[in-house]
Each structure stands twice: as structure tokens, then as C-alpha cells.
N, C-alpha and C positions, 0 to 999 in steps of 0.2 A: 113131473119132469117135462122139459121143454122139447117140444119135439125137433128137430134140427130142419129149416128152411129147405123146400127144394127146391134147385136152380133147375130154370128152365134149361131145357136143349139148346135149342134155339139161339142161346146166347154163345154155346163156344162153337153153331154153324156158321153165327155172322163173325165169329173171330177167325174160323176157318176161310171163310170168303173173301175178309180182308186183307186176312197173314197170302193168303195166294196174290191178292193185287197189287200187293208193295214188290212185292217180287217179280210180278208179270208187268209190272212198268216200273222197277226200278232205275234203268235207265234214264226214266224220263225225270224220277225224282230225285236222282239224285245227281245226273248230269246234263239231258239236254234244258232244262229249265232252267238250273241254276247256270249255265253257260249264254241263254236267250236273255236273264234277265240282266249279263253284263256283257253283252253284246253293244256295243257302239252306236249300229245301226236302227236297233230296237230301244235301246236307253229307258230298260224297264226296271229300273230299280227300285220303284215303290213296288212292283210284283212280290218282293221278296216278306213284304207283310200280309201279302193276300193270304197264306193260306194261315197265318196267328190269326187273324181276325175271324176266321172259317171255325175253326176250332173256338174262339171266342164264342162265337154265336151259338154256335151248338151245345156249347155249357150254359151259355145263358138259357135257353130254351129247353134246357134236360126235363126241368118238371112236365112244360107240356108233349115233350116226347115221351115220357113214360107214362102222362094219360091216353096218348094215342096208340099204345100198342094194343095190336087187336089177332085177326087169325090171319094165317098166313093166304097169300094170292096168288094164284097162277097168271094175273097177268104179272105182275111184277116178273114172273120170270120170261115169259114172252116178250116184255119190255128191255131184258136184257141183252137178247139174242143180236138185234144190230148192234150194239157197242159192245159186246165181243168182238164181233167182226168186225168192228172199225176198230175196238185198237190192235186187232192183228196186224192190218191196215195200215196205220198207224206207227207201229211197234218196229215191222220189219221194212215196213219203207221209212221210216226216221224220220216223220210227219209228225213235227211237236201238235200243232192243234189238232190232227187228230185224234194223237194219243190223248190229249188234256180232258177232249170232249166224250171220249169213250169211257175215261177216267168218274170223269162227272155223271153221266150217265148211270155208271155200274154204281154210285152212290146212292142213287136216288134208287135206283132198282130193287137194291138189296134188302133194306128193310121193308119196301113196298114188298118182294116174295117172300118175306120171312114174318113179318109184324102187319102186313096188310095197307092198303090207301094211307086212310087217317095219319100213317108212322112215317112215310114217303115224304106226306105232305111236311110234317114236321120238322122233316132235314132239308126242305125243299131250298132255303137261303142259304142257307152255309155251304150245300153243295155249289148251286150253281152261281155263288159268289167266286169259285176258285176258276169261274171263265176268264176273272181278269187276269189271269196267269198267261193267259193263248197271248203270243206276239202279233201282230196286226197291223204295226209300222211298214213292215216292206209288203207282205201282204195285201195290204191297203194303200200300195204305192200313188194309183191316181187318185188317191183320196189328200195321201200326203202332199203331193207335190202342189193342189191346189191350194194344200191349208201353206205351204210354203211359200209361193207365188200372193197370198192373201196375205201374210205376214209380210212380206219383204212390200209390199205394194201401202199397207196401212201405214208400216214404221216408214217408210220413205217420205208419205204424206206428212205424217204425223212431223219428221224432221223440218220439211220442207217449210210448214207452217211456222217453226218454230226461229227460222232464221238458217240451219243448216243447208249450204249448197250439196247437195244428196244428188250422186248418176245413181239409176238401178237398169241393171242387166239383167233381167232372167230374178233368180234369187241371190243376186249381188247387190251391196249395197257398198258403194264407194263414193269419195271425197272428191267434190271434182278437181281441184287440187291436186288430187295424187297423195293428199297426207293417208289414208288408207282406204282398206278395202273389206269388206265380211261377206261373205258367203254364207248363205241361210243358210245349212245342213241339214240332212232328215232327224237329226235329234232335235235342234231348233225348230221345226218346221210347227208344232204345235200339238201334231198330233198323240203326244207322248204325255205332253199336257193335260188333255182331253181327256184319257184315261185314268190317270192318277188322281184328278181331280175328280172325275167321275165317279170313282170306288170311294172316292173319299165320303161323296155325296148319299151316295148308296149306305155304306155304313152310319152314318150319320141320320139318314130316314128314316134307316132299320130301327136305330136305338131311342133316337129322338123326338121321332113324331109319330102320329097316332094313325092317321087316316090316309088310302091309298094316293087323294087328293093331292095332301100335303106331299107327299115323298115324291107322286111325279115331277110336279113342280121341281123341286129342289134341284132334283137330278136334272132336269132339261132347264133350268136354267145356269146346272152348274159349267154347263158346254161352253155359252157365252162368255161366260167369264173367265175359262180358261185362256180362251181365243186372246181374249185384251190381257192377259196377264203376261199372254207369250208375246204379244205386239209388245210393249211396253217393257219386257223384258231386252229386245231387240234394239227399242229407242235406247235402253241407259246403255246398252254396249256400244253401239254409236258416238252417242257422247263420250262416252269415255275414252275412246279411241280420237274423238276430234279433240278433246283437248289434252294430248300429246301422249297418254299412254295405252301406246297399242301393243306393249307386250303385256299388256294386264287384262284385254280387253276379251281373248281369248278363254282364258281361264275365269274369268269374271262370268262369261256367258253361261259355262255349264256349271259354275259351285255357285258364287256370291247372289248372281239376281236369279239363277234358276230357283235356287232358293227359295229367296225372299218373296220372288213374286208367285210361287205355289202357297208360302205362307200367307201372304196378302188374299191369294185370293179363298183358302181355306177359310178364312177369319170371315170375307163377304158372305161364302157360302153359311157360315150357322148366323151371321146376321139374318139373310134374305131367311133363312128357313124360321128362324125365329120368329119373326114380321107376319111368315104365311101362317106360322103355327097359331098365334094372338089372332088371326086376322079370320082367319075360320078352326074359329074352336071347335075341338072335338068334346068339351066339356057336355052338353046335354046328350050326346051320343054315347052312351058306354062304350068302352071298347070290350068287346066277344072276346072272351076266349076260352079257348080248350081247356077242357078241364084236369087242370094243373096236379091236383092231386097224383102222387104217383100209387096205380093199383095195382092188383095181382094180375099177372097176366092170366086168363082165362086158356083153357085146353082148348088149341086147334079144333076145330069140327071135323078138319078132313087131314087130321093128323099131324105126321111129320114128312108125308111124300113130297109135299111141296118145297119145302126146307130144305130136304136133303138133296133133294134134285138140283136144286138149284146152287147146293153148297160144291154137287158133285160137279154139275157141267162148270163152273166159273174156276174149280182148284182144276180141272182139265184143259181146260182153255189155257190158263195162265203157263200151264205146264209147256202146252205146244207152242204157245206165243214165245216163251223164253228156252226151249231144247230144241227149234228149228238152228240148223247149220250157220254162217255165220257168211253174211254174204261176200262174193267175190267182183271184184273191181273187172269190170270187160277190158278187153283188149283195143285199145283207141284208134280210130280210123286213119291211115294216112291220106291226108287230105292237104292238098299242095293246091296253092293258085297257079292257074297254067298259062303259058301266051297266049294271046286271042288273033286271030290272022285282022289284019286293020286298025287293030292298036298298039299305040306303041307305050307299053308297061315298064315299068320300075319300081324297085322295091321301097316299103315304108317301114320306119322303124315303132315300133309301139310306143304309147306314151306310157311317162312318169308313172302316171295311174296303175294304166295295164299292167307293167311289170310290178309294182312294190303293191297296188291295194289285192291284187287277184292268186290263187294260191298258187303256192310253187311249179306245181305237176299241168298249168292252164300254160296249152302253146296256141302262139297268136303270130299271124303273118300278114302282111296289108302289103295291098300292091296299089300303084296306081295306074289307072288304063287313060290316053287320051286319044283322040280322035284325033284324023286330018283336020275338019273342021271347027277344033279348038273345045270340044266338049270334052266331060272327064268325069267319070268315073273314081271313086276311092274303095277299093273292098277288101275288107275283111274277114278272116275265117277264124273262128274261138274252138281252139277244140277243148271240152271240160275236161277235167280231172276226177277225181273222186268225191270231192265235196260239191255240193249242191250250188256252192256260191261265184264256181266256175263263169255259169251263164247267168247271165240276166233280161230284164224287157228293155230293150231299147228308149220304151216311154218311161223309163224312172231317168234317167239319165240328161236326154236329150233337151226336156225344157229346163234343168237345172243348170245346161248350159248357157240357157236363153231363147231355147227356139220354142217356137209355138207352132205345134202340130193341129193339122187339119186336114179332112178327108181321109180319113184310113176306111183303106178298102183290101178285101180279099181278093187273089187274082190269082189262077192256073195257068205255068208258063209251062210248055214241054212235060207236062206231067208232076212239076214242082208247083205248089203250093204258097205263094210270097203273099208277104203283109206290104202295102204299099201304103207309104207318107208323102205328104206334102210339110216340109219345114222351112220354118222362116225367122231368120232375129232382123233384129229392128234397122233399118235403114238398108238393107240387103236384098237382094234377088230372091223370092222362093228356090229351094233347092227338092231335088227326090231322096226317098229316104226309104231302104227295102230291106225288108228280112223275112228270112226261115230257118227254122230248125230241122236236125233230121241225127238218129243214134247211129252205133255201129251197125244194127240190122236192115238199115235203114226204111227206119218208120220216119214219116218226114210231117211236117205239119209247118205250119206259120201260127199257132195257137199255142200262147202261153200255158192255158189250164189244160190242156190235151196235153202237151207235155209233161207236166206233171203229173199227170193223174197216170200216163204211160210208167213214168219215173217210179211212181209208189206199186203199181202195180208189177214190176219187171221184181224190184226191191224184195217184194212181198213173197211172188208166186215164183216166180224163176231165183230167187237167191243172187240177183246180179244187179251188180250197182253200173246204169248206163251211164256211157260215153256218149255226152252231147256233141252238136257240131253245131254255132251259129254263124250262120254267113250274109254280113249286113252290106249291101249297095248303098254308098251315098254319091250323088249325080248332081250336074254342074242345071238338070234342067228339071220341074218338077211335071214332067210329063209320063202319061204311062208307056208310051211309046219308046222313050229313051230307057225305061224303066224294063220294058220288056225285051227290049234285044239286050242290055248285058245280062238281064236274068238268063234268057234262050242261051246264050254264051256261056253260062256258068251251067248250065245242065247236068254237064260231068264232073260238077266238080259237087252237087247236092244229089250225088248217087242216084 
């Protein structure tokens, strides 16, 4: 008579660890991600195959996961304990990469405490392939706007060359003519490119090639070729728009050649890997591996303490991550621009932008202050709302209109805290350029990631979603002098 198989433990603690983690970031899975990766501004819609491919990989690789199970680790569960606390982090302050990376983390942790190293190792790609999930487009705002500025500067050459009369402003590119005009946008910019092409390249290493060699390559040079597939993409909307159809030219940029030229250069990338594959064989090197066979798992040495502890803190965790109260929106500053004694002020009306791109609940007021002696002042007060996308950094904005900043320095006026610019566009005066931030309680800073990190933290530990104030100075002189007396003048108005 056959004796009946006994299932290890172990198997329905990791299904308990799990069944707790879908639930202690369901949010993330099933709304803030899928809402990031169809986000406008992020333009992450290859995200949405990241995590089929994740699961892909982890089947393929099943045989040598279940020769790597071994006895359970107590580091694996001291490796969990920060990413608990970062997707608390995370969770209650509505920090998708955090959550993502906390996410990923308890992945790798889990069968590291329950299966041991060796088992860890084993999910080791598939977990931290679902990094390409983290949005990283506005995030990576100075990173973007120079791959912007690089795009609109190569397609303009590339035009130039080619017989096109091409102006470029900043990341504009217009007809000198007046027949039209395109504006590089942060989905254009390339950096969304980069990525998609990137995991493309990734997976592709993973399945395709042999040796670490070969897959660095592939990947680092799948970057470059991103780069020119997004230039290139940029020249055929050009054209298309120079030769008369620019209401096609629009929609052509984000379906027809986004497209095509991801396709294009997907197709380079397994030529090039092919070439490096032939070109250093991994044929007289065997390739190592784990021993595939799937065995019995062997009886822990030190039990099931480790297992259980770690099945108990992680369904605890998740419990408090998702039964803490549910935060409340603070009450917004009234913050008015006031007359200053020696200027003579008037009101300004918000732009186009301001009112339609920024959310409902963001009140914005801009005055203009001038001197006797013909200087002036433009300043605006932002006060946020309840979404995060209320405020932004002055530097994602600013060169996309054209200006090219320089010199940014930190400076304490009257106990306020300003970021000081010098900006300039092309054939124009330098002008000044100032800001700070500060909440309802007034915590004040001029520091973008101090802001945010206040933000997650208020989120997190106090249950309250803060009310930002940004109040930006732009000045007819790019001196700090002129910069620091309307700062000193606005005193009372940055609490």
C-alpha cells in the first residue's frame, strides 16, 4: 500500500506570507500601478508586461528552485524587517516606489526565511525584474529634461542637415516659416524609451545568452539605441508635419513611429546580442547550473521557529499596514499676496496650464510688484490640494520652456530658507528665479526631497495628507540682492 506524500509546512507558511502581501499592497496592485503605468506623464505602458514576464521566468526556472530548497534562515527574516518598514512607508504615505521596492524585497526575503540562501537566489530575477514597474520619468525629472533637450537638439541637427529650415527653443522644434511647431514632451523625451527597451534587453539576456559578459553588453548597449530610435522618431514627426499634415503629426508621434521605432530598435537589439553571442562563445565554458533535479525537501535543523515567525511578523505587518485609519486632508493655509510699501502691485491671472493641467482643489494667485526704478518682480503662491501633483520643481518646467539655469544656490532670508536661480533663453537678459516651500505647520524648506520625505512621513505617522505652499520669485535682475529684498518682503507671507 502506497503511503500518502507528506506536504511540507513550509509550503502553506509561504502561501500565508503571500495571501498577507497581496492584501497589505493591494492598493498598489491593483490601483496605484495600473494608474502610473497609464499615466501621460510616466508613459509606462510596456510596465504592464513586467510582471507576465516575472512569472514567466519563475516557471521557467521552477526545476532549479526546487533543487535549491534547503533549511530555513534567520537572516532571510532580519532581511525582511526594513522592507516591512518601507512599505509601511510606502503604503500610508502613497509612495508607489516605495511600495514597489518593499514589495520586491519581501519577495526575495521569503523564501530566503523559509527555503534558506540557495532558494532566495533562485527567485533572485524574477523578483527584482518587477523594478521596472517603479515610475522614474518625473522622478528622474533632471535626467529627463536633458534626454529632452538632447533629443530636440540631435532631431533639429539631424533636420538641419537634411535641408529642413528647423528654430529650436528649449525643446521646441518649429518651422521657420510658421508652417508648424512640436514641443518635445516628457513622454517624447526618451526616457520612457530607455526603459522599455531596457527590460526588453534584460529579458532577452536572461533567456538568450549564456554568460554575464554577453547580457551586460546587450543591456548597456541597449540605452544607445534607444536614444536614436527616439531622435529618429522625432525627425519622421517633423517631416510629417513639414509636408502639410500636422494634424496627423501629433498622433503619429505617440502610436505609428513610437511604435515602429521601439520595433526597429528591438529587432537591432537581438541582432547586436546575436553578433556578441557568435563573437565570444560560451560553447567551451559550460554553463553551471543548479541542480535542476527537483528533491525532497530535507527537515529544517532548527525547525519550524524560523518559518513561523517570519509567516507570523509579515501576516502582522500587513494587517497594520492595511487596518491603520485612513488619512485625512489638513486644513490649507490662507495665504494671500500682500502690498509691499515701494511697489506698486497688480494682479495676474494664471495660465492656461495652471488652471486645466493642475487639479481642481490647487489655488494659485500671482501678483506683479514694480519698482520706481523700473524693476519687477512676478510672484506666485501654489497652494496644493490633496494629490501630490498640486506642487512641482520649478526645474522640470523652466527649461522646457527654454530657459537654461545656472548657479543654483541655497540662501536664508529672515529665517526662510530660498533656492536661488539664475535663468536665461536665448537672445535675452539673465533673469532671477526663487523658490520655497513650507506646509500648514509650517515646516519650510527650499528642498525638494525634504519635502517629500516630510510628505510621506506626516502620510505615514500622523495620518494627514499635507497642504503645500510654493512661492516662486521671478525678477527682471538675476542678482541675489534684488532676490533677497522681495524674498525679506515676502517673509510674512512664507510663515
Amino acid at each position: 500500500m502506497l503511503k500518502a506524500k507528506r506536504v511540507d509546512f513550509r509550503v502553506c507558511l509561504v502561501a500565508a506570507a503571500l495571501v498577507a502581501m497581496v492584501w497589505g499592497f493591494r492598493a498598489m496592485i491593483f490601483h496605484h500601478a495600473p494608474n502610473a503605468f497609464g499615466n501621460p506623464q510616466e508613459d509606462m505602458a510596456f510596465a504592464r508586461f513586467v510582471p507576465l514576464f516575472s512569472l514567466f521566468a519563475l516557471w521557467h526556472g521552477r526545476r532549479r528552485t526546487l533543487g535549491a530548497l534547503g533549511t530555513p534562515s534567520a537572516c532571510g527574516l532580519l532581511f525582511a524587517l526594513p522592507f516591512l518598514a518601507l512599505g509601511f512607508l510606502g503604503v500610508r504615505g502613497m509612495q508607489l516606489r516605495l511600495e514597489i521596492v518593499a514589495f520586491v524585497g519581501l519577495l526575495i526575503a521569503t523564501p530566503w526565511a523559509l527555503y534558506g540562501r540557495r532558494a532566495a537566489a533562485s527567485v533572485l530575477f524574477p523578483a527584482l525584474y518587477l523594478l521596472f514597474c517603479i515610475p522614474l520619468a518625473t522622478f528622474l525629472d533632471v535626467v529627463t529634461i536633458h534626454l529632452r533637450l538632447f533629443a530636440t537638439g540631435a532631431a533639429g541637427f539631424l533636420l538641419q542637415l537634411s535641408g529642413v529650415d528647423i528654430v529650436r527653443e528649449g525643446t521646441m522644434l518649429a518651422a521657420a516659416d510658421g508652417s508648424f511647431a512640436i514641443d518635445v514632451a516628457d513622454p517624447c523625451g526618451g526616457l520612457r524609451s530607455i526603459f522599455a527597451l531596457v527590460s526588453f534587453a534584460v529579458a532577452y539576456a536572461y533567456l538568450g545568452l549564456e554568460t554575464w559578459r554577453q547580457r551586460f553588453l546587450v543591456v548597456a548597449l541597449s540605452v544607445p539605441l534607444a536614444v536614436v530610435g527616439n531622435v529618429m522618431r522625432i525627425v519622421s514627426v517633423c517631416v510629417i508635419a513639414k509636408s502639410g499634415l500636422k494634424g496627423v503629426a501629433p498622433g503619429f508621434c505617440h502610436d505609428v513611429a513610437g511604435t515602429l521605432s521601439f520595433v526597429v530598435a528591438a529587432v537591432l537589439v537581438l541582432i547586436v546580442g546575436e553578433l556578441i553571442a557568435r563573437t565570444w562563445s560560451a560553447a567551451k565554458t559550460p554553463r553551471l547550473e543548479v541542480d535542476t533535479a527537483p528533491s525532497a525537501a530535507k527537515p529544517p535543523r532548527n525547525g519550524l521557529v524560523v518559518p513561523v515567525a517570519y509567516s507570523l511578523v509579515v501576516v502582522f505587518a500587513m494587517f497594520v499596514q492595511s487596518a491603520t485609519p485612513e488619512v485625512t486632508v489638513a486644513e490649507a493655509p490662507d495665504v494671500r499676496l500682500p502690498d509691499i510699501a515701494g511697489y506698486e502691485s497688480s494682479p495676474l491671472e494664471p495660465s492656461e496650464a495652471e488652471r486645466t493641467v493642475l487639479p481642481a482643489d490647487t489655488r494659485i494667485e500671482k501678483r506683479m510688484y514694480r519698482r520706481a526704478d523700473g524693476e519687477w518682480f512676478q510672484v506666485s503662491v501654489v497652494v496644493g490640494g490633496a494629490s501630490k501633483s498640486s506642487i512641482h520643481r520649478p526645474e522640470l518646467c523652466l527649461p522646457a520652456q527654454g530657459f537654461q539655469m545656472s548657479s543654483p544656490r541655497t540662501v536664508e532670508v529672515g529665517g526662510v530658507e530660498w533656492r536661488f536661480l539664475s535663468v536665461e533663453s536665448r537672445g535675452k537678459s539673465p533673469l532671477g528665479f526663487a523658490y520655497t516651500f513650507f506646509n500648514q505647520d509650517g515646516f519650510r524648506t527650499a528642498s525638494h526631497t525634504q519635502r517629500i520625505f516630510r510628505d510621506v512621513w506626516d502620510r505615514s505617522v500622523h495620518n494627514r495628507i499635507d497642504r503645500w505652499v510654493m512661492l516662486t520669485v521671478s525678477s527682471s535682475r538675476a542678482d541675489d540682492e534684488s532676490l533677497r529684498e522681495i524674498a525679506a518682503a515676502l517673509k510674512a507671507v512664507a510663515r
